[in-house]
TIVO-2410 file (N, C-alpha, C; in nm, 3 decimals):
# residues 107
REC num residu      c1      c2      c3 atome chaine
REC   1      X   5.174   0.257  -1.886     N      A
REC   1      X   5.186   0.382  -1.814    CA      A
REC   1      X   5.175   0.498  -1.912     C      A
REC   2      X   5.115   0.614  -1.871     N      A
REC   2      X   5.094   0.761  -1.962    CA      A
REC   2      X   5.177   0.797  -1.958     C      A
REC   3      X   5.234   0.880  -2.086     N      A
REC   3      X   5.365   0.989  -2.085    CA      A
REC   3      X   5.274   1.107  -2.054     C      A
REC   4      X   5.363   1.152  -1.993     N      A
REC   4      X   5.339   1.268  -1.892    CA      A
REC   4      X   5.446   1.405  -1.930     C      A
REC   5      X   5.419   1.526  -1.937     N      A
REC   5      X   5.460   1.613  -1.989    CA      A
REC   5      X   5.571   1.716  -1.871     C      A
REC   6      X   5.498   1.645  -1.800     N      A
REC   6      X   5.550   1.751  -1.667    CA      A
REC   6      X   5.628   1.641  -1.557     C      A
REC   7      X   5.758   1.731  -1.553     N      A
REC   7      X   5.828   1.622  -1.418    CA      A
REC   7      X   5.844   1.676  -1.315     C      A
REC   8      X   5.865   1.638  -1.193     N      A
REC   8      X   5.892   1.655  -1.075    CA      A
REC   8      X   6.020   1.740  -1.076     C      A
REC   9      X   6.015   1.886  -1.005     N      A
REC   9      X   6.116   2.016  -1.021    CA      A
REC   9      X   6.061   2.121  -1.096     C      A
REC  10      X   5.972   2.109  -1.196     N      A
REC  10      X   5.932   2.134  -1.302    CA      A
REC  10      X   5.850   2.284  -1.221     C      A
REC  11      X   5.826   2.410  -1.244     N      A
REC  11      X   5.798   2.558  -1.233    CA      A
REC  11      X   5.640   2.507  -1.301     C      A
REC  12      X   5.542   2.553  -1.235     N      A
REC  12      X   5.370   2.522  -1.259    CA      A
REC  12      X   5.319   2.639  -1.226     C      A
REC  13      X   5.156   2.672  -1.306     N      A
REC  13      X   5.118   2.748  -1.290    CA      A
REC  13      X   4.960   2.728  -1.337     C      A
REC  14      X   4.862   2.635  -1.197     N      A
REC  14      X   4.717   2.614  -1.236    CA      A
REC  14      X   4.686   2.727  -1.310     C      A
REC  15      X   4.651   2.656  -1.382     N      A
REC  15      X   4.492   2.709  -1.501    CA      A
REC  15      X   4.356   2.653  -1.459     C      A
REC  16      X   4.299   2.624  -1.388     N      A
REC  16      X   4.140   2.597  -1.350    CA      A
REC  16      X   4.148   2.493  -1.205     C      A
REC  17      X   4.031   2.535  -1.155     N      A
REC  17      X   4.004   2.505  -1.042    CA      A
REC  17      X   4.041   2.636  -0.893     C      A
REC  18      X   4.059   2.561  -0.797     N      A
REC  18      X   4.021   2.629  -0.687    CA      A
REC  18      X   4.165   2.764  -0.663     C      A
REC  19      X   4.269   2.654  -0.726     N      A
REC  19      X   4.386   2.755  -0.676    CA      A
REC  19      X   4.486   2.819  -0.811     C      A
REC  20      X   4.348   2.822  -0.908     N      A
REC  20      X   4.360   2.897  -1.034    CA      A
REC  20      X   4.476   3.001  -1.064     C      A
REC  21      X   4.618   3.041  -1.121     N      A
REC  21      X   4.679   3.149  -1.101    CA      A
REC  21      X   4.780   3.120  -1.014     C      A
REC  22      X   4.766   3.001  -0.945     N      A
REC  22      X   4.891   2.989  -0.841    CA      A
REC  22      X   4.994   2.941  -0.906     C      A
REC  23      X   5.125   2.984  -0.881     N      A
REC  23      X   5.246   2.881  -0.916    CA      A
REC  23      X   5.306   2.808  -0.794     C      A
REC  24      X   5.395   2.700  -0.826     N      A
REC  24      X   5.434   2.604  -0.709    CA      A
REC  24      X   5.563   2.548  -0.841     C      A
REC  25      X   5.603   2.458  -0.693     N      A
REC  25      X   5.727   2.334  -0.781    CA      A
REC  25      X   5.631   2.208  -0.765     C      A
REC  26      X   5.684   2.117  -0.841     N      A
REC  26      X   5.586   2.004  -0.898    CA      A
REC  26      X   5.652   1.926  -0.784     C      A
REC  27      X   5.633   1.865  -0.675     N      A
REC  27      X   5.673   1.756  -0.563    CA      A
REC  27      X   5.714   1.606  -0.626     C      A
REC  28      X   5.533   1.568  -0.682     N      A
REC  28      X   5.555   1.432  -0.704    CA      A
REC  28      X   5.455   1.431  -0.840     C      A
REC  29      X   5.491   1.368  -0.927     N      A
REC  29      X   5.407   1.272  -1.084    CA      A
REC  29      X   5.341   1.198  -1.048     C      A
REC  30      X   5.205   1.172  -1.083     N      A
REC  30      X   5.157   1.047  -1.066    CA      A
REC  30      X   5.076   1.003  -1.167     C      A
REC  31      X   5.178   0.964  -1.323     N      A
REC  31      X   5.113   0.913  -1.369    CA      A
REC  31      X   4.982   0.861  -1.421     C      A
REC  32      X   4.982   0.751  -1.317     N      A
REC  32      X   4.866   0.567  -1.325    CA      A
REC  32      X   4.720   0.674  -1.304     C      A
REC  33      X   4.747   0.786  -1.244     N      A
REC  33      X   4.609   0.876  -1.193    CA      A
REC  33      X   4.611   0.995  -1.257     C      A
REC  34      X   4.727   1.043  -1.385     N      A
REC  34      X   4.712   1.154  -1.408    CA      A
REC  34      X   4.706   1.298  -1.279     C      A
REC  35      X   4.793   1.261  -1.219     N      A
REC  35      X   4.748   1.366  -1.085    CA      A
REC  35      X   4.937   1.435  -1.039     C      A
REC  36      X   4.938   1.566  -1.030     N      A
REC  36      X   5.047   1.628  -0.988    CA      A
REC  36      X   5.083   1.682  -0.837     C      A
REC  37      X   5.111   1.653  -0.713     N      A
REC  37      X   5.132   1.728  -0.635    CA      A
REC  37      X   5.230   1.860  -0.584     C      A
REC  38      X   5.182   1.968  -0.613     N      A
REC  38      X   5.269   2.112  -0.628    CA      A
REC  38      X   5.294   2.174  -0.494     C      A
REC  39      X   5.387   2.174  -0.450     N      A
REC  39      X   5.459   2.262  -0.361    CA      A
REC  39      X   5.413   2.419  -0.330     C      A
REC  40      X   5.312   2.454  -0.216     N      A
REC  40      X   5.352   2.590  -0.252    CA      A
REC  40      X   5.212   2.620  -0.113     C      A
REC  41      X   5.195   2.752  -0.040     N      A
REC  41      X   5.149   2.792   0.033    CA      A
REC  41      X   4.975   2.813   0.013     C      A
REC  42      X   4.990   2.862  -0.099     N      A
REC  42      X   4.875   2.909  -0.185    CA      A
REC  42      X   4.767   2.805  -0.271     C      A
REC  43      X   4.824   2.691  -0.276     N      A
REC  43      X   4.801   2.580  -0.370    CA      A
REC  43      X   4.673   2.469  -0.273     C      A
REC  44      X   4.635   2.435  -0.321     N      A
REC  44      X   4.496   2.390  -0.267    CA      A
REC  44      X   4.538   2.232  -0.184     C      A
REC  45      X   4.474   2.214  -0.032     N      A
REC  45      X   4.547   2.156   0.045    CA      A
REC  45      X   4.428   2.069   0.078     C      A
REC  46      X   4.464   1.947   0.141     N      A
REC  46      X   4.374   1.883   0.195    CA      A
REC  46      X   4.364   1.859   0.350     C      A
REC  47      X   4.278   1.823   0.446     N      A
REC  47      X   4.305   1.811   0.583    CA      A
REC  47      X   4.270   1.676   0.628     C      A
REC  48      X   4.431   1.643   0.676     N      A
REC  48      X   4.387   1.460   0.748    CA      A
REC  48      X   4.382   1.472   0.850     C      A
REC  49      X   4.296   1.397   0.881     N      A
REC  49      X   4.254   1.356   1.038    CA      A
REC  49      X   4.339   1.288   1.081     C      A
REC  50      X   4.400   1.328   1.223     N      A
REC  50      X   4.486   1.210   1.290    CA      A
REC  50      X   4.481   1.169   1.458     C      A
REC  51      X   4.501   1.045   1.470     N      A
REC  51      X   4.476   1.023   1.634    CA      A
REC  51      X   4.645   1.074   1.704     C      A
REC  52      X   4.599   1.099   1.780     N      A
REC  52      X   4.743   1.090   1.877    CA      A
REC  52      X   4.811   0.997   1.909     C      A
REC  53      X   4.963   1.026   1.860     N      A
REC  53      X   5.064   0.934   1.859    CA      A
REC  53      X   5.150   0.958   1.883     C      A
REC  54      X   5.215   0.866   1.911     N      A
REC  54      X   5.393   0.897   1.939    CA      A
REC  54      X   5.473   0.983   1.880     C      A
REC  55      X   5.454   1.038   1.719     N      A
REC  55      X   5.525   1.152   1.741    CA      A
REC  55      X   5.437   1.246   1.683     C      A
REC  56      X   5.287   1.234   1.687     N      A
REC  56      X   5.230   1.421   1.746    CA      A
REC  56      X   5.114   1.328   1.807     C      A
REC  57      X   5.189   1.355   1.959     N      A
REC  57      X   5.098   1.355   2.059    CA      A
REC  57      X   4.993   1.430   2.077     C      A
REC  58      X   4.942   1.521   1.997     N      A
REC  58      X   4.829   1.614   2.003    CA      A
REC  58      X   4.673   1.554   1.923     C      A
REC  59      X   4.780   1.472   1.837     N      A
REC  59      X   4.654   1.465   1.707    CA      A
REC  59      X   4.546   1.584   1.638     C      A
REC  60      X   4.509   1.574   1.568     N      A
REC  60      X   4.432   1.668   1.533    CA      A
REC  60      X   4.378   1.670   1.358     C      A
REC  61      X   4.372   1.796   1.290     N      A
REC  61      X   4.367   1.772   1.181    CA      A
REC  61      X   4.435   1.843   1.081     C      A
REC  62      X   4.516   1.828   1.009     N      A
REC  62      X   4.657   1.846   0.948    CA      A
REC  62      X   4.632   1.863   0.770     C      A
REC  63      X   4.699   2.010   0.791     N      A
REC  63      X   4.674   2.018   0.592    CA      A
REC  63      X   4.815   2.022   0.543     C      A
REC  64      X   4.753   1.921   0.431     N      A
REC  64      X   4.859   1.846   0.305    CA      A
REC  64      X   4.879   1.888   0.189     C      A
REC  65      X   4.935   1.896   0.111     N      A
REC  65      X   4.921   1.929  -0.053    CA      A
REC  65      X   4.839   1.806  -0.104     C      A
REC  66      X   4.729   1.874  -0.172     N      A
REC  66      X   4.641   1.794  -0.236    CA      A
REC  66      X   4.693   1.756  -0.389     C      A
REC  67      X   4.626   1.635  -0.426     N      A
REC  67      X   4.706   1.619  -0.584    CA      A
REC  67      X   4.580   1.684  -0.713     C      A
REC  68      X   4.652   1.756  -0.753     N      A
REC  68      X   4.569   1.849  -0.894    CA      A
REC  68      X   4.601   1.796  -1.033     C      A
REC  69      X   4.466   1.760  -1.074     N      A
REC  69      X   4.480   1.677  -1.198    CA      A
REC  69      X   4.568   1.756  -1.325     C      A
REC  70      X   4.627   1.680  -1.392     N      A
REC  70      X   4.745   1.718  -1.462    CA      A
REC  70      X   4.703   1.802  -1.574     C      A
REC  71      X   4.599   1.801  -1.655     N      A
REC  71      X   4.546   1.859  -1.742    CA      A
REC  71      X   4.535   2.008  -1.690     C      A
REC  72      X   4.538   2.035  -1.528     N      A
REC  72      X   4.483   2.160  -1.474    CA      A
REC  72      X   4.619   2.252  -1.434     C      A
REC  73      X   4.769   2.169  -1.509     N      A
REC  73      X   4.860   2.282  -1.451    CA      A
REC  73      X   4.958   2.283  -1.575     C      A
REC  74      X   4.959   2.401  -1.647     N      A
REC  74      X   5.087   2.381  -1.732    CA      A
REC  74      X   5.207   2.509  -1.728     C      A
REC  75      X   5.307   2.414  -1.776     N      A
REC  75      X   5.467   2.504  -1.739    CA      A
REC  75      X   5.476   2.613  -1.774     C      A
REC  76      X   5.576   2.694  -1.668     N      A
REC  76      X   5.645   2.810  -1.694    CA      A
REC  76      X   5.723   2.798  -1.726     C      A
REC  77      X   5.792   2.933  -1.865     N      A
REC  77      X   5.892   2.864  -1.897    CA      A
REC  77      X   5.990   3.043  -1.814     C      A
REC  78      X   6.094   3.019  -1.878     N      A
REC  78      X   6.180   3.139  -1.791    CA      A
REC  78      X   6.120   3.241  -1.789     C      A
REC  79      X   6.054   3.348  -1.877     N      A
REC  79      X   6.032   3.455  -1.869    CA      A
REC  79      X   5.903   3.450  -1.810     C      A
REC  80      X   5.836   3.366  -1.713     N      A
REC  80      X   5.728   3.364  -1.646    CA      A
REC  80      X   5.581   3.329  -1.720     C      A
REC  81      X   5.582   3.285  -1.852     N      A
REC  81      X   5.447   3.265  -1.934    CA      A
REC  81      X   5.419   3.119  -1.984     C      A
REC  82      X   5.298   3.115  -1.974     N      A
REC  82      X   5.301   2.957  -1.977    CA      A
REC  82      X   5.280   2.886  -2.102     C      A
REC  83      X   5.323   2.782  -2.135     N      A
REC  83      X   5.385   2.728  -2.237    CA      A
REC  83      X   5.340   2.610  -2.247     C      A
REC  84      X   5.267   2.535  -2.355     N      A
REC  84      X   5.257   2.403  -2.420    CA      A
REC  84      X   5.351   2.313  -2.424     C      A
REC  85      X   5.373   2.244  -2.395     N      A
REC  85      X   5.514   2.149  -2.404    CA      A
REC  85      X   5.454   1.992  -2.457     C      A
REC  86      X   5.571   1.968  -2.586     N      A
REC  86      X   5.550   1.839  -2.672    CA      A
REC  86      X   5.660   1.814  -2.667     C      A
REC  87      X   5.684   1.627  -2.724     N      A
REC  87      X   5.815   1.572  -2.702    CA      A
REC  87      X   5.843   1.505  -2.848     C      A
REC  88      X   5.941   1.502  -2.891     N      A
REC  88      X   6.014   1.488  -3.032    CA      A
REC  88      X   6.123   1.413  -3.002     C      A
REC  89      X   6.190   1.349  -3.065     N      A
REC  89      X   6.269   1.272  -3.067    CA      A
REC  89      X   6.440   1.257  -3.141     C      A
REC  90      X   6.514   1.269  -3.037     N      A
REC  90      X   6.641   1.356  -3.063    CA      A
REC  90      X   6.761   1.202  -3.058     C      A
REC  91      X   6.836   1.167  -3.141     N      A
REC  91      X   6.978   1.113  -3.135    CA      A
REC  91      X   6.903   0.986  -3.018     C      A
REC  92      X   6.793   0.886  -2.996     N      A
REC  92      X   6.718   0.760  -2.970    CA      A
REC  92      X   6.653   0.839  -2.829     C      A
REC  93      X   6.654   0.953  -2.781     N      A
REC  93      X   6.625   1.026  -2.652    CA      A
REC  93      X   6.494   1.105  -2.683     C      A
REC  94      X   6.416   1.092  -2.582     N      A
REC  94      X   6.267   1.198  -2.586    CA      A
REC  94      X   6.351   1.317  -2.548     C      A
REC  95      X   6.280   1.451  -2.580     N      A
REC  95      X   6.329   1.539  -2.559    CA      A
REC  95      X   6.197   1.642  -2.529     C      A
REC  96      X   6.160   1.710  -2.430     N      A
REC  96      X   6.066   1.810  -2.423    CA      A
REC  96      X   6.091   1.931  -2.467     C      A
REC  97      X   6.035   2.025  -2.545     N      A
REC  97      X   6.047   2.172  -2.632    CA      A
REC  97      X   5.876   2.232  -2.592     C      A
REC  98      X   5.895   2.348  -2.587     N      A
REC  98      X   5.816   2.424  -2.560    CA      A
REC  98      X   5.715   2.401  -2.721     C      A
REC  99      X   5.598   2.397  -2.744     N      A
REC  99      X   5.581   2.402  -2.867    CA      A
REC  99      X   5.579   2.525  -2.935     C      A
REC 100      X   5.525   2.637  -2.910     N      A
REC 100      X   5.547   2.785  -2.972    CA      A
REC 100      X   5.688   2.851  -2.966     C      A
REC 101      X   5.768   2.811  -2.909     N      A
REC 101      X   5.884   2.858  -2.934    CA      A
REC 101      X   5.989   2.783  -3.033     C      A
REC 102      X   5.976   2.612  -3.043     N      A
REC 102      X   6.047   2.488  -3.070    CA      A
REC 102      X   6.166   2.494  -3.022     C      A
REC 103      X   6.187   2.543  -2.917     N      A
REC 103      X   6.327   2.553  -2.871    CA      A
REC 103      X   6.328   2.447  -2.737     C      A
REC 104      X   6.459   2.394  -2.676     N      A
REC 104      X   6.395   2.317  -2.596    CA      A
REC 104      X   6.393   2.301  -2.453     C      A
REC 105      X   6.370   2.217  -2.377     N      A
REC 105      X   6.351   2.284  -2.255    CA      A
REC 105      X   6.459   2.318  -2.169     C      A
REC 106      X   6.470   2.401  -2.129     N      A
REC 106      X   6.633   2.380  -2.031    CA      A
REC 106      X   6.578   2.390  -1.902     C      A
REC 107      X   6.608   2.329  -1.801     N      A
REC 107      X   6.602   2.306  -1.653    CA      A
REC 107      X   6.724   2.343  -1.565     C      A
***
């Protein structure tokens, strides 16, 4: 499995692609695919098709948060600017730090 820089809770802010500039909260990691799904109104969505069912009797076609490859979103840190983040190794524990600041991450 890939170590992954970014966790789920985690404050985002695409850098390339469709919803370039947006921030969101990180939903779900996905690793095995390199792929992030971000929380947020603005953030680029997908539309599923669905038949009518028992609980939406209407069916129709329904937008989702799409998953945005991980390379395409990196963290905010408090004062709103976005930040490189590397992991170092503290007392047998990974630890994430911003890299231009070396200070480390607080959540």
């Amino acid at each position: 499995m890939k170590k992954v820089n970014i966790k789920k809770g985690d404050k985002v802010r695409v850098v390339a692609g469709v919803s370039k500039g947006k921030e969101g909260v990180v939903l779900k990691v996905m690793p095995s695919v390199s792929r992030v799904i971000i929380e947020g109104d603005d953030i680029r969505k997908d539309s599923k098709h669905t038949k009518p069912n028992a609980t939406n009797q209407e069916g129709g076609i329904i937008k989702q948060d799409a998953a945005i490859h991980i390379s395409n979103v990196m963290l905010v840190d408090s004062e709103g600017k976005t930040r490189r983040v590397g992991r170092r190794h503290e007392d047998g524990k990974s630890v994430r730090y911003f890299k231009n600041e070396s200070k480390e991450l607080v959540k």
